[in-house]
LOVEX-930828 format. One line per 4 residues: for each residue y, z, x of C-alpha. Coordinates in steps of 0.1 Angstrom, whole numbers. Layout:
residues N
Y Z X ~ ...
end
This chain:
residues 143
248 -6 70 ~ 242 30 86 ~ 218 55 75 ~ 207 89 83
179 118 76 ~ 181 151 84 ~ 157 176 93 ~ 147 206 68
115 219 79 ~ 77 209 97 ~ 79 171 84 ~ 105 172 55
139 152 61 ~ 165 141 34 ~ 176 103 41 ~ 210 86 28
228 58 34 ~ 259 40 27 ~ 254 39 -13 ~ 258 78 -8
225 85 -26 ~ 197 107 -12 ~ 162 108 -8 ~ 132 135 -1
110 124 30 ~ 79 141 37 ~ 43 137 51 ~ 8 147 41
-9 175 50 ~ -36 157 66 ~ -5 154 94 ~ 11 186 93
33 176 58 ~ 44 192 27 ~ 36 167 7 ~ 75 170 -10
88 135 -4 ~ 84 94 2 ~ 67 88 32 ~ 89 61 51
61 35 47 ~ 60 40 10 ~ 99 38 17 ~ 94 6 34
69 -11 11 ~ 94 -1 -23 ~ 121 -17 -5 ~ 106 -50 -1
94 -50 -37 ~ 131 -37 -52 ~ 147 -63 -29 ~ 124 -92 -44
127 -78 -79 ~ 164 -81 -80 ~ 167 -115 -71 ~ 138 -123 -92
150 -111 -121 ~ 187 -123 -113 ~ 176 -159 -110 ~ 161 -157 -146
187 -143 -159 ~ 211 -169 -150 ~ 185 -199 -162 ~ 187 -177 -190
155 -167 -197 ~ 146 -150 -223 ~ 131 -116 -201 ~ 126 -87 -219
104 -67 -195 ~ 103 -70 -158 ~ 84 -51 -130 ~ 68 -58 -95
38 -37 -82 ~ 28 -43 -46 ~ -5 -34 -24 ~ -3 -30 10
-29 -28 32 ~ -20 -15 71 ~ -38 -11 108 ~ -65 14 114
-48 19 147 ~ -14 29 155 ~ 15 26 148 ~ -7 17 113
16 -16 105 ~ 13 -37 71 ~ -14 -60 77 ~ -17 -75 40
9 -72 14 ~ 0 -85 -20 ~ 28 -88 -46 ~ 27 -88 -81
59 -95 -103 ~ 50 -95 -145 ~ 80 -110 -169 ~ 76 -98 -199
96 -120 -227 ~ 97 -153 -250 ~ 89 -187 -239 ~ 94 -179 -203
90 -212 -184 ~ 64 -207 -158 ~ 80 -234 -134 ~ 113 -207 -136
89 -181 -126 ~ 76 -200 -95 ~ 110 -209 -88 ~ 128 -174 -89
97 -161 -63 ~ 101 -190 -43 ~ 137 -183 -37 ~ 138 -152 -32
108 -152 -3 ~ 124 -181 17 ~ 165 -174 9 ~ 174 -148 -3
157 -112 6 ~ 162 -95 37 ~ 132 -81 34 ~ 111 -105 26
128 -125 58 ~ 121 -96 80 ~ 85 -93 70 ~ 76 -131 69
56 -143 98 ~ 47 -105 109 ~ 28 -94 77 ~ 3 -120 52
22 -117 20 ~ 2 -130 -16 ~ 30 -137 -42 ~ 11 -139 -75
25 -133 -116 ~ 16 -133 -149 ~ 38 -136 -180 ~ 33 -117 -213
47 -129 -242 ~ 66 -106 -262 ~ 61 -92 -297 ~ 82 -115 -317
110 -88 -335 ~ 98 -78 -370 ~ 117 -93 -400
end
């Protein structure tokens, strides 16, 4: 895998990588920023949660659950010093759909922390990481 950002202006780069897509980069002002783009923490933390979210939802897809709604929100708490590293990373995955078996849930998080994401594997041992979820049940279709 190779990546690259180049350098517009002050603190403003445009990454890409293999996939060929790009992305804005930028900083605050309270560091000399624009403000126009992810900031490569922000980068970082939406990785881990899109890397964990696609296996999630994969695995419950193939025990054929009956999903209807999936996201995963993540808080992230980091240093007071430099370099400012994740100290506390809470994730949050909600599965929105019928029936949805809890021990599936459990299952499809469990997985993908201690097989299958890179991320996660990266992360693990460096950073405390909460896995929590809810389920909502869906509206049943109208008549």
């Amino acid at each position: 895998m190779k990546a690259e950002v180049t350098w517009d202006h002050g603190l403003t780069f445009e990454g890409t990588a293999d996939s060929g897509f790009t992305v804005n980069l930028g900083g605050s002002p309270a560091v000399g920023g624009d403000d126009d783009g992810f900031r490569p923490m922000e980068l970082i933390l939406t990785g881990l949660i899109g890397c964990t979210a696609m296996d999630v939802i994969s695995i419950l897809l193939k025990k054929r659950e009956d999903v209807t709604g999936f996201r995963v929100t993540a808080d992230a708490q980091q240093a007071n010093q430099h370099p400012r590293v994740f100290t506390d990373v809470h994730i949050h995955y909600i599965v929105e759909g019928h029936n949805i078996d809890p021990r599936s849930v459990e299952r499809a998080i469990e997985l993908s922390e201690t097989i299958y994401c890179p991320a996660q594997g990266m992360l693990s041992g460096k950073v405390a990481m909460e896995l929590t979820y809810e389920i909502v049940e869906s509206e049943s279709a109208a008549a």
